[in-house]
C-alpha positions in Angstrom: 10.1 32.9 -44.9 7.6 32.3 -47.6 4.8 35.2 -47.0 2.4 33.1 -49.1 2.5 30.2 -46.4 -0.9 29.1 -46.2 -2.5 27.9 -42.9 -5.1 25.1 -45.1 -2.5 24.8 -47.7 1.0 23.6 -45.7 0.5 23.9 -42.0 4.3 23.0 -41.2 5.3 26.3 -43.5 2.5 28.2 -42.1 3.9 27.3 -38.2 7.5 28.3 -39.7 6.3 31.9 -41.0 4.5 32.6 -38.1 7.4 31.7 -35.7 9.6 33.8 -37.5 7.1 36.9 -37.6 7.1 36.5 -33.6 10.5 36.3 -33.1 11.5 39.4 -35.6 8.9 41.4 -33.7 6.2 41.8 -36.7 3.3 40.8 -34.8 1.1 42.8 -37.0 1.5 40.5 -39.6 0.8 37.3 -38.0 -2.1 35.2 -38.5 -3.9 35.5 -35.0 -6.7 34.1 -35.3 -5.6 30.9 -36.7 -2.7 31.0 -34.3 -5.6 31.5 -31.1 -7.3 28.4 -32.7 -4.3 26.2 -32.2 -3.5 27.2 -29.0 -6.6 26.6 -27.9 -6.7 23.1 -29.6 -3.8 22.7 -27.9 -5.1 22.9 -24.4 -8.1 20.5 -25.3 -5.6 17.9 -26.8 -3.8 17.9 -23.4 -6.9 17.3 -22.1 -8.2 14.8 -23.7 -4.8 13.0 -23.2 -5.3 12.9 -19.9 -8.5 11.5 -19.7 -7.7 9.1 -21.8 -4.5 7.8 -19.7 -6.8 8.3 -17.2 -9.0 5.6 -18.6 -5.7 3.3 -19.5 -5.3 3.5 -16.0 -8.8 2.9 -14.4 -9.5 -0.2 -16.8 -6.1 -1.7 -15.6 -6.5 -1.2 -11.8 -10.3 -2.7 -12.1 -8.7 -5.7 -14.1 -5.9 -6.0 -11.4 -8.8 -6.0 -8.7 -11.2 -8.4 -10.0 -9.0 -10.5 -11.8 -6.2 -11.5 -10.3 -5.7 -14.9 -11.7 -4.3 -12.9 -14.6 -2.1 -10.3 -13.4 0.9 -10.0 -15.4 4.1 -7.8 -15.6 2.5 -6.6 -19.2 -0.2 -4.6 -16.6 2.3 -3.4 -14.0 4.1 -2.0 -17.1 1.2 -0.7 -18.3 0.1 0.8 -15.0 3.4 2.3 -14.3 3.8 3.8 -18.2 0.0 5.4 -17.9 1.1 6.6 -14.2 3.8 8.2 -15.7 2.7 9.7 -18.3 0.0 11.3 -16.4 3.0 13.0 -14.2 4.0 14.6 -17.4 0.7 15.8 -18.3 0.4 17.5 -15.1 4.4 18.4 -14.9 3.7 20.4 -18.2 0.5 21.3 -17.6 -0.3 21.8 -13.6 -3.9 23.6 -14.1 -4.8 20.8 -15.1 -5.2 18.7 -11.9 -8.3 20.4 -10.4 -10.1 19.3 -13.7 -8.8 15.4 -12.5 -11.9 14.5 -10.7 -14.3 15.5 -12.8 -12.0 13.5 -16.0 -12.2 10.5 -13.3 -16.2 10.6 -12.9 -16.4 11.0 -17.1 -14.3 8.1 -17.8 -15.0 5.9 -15.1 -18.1 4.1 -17.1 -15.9 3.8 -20.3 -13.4 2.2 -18.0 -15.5 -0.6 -16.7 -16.9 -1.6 -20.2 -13.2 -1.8 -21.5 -12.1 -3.5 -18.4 -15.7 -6.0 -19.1 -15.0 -6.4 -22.4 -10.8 -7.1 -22.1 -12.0 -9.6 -19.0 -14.9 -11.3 -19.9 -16.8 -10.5 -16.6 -19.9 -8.3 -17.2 -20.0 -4.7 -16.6 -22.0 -4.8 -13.1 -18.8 -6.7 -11.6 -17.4 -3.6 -11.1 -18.4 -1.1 -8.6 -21.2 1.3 -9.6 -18.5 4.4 -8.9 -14.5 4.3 -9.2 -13.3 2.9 -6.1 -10.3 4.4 -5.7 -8.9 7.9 -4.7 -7.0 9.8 -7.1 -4.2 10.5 -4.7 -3.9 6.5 -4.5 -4.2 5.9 -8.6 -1.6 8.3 -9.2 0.9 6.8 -6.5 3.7 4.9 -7.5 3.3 1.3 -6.4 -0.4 1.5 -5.7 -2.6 -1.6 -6.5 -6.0 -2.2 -5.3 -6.3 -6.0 -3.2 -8.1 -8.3 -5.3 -11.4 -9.5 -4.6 -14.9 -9.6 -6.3 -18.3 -8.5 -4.9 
């Protein structure tokens, strides 16, 4: 264990030193604070994971809906892997379903420009608000009927 293991300097030794302090009982000699900073980090990066699948997601189902002419197996791949992935978010992670709705209402508008810009139709195509329940994005073998308004 190299006591001079620097959290700035070499993270991967600085993780290594720390572990070991843990496991041999010298908590007194860990560096806490930096260790309560990652952990934290930690949480937000799972977060911000899942909005983003989130948004993988949304943009796929809206480009499923309103165009079908395109569909492809490359989207129901891509719908399944972001489904899937989302399970094990939440799998891991399970406090972090209550925070899904609000993820859904901040992504929604970044999902209907990248859903406009990969399609070609404009952005007020799409519905105003998501049109789909979570329950039914996250369900294996849900896709929305195609149609335009």
């Amino acid at each position: 264990m190299t006591p001079e293991a620097d959290y700035d300097q070499d993270f991967c030794a600085w993780i290594a030193r720390n572990v070991a302090l843990l496991r041999a009982g010298r908590v007194s000699e860990v560096d806490a604070e930096n260790i309560a900073e990652e952990l934290e980090s930690m949480g937000k990066r799972d977060l911000r994971q899942l909005r983003s699948r989130l948004q993988v997601l949304t943009m796929h189902l809206l480009k499923w809906q309103f165009q079908p002419e395109l569909q492809s197996k490359s989207w129901l791949a891509t719908i399944d892997h972001q489904r899937d992935e989302i399970e094990a978010l939440l799998l891991d992670s399970p406090s972090l379903r209550p925070s899904l709705g609000a993820a859904l209402a901040m992504i929604y508008p970044k999902a209907v420009r990248d859903a406009s810009r990969e399609s070609g139709l404009p952005e007020m195509a799409f519905p105003d608000t998501c049109p789909y329940r979570l329950d039914e994005m996250l369900a294996p073998g849900f896709l929305p009927e195609s149609g335009r308004r």
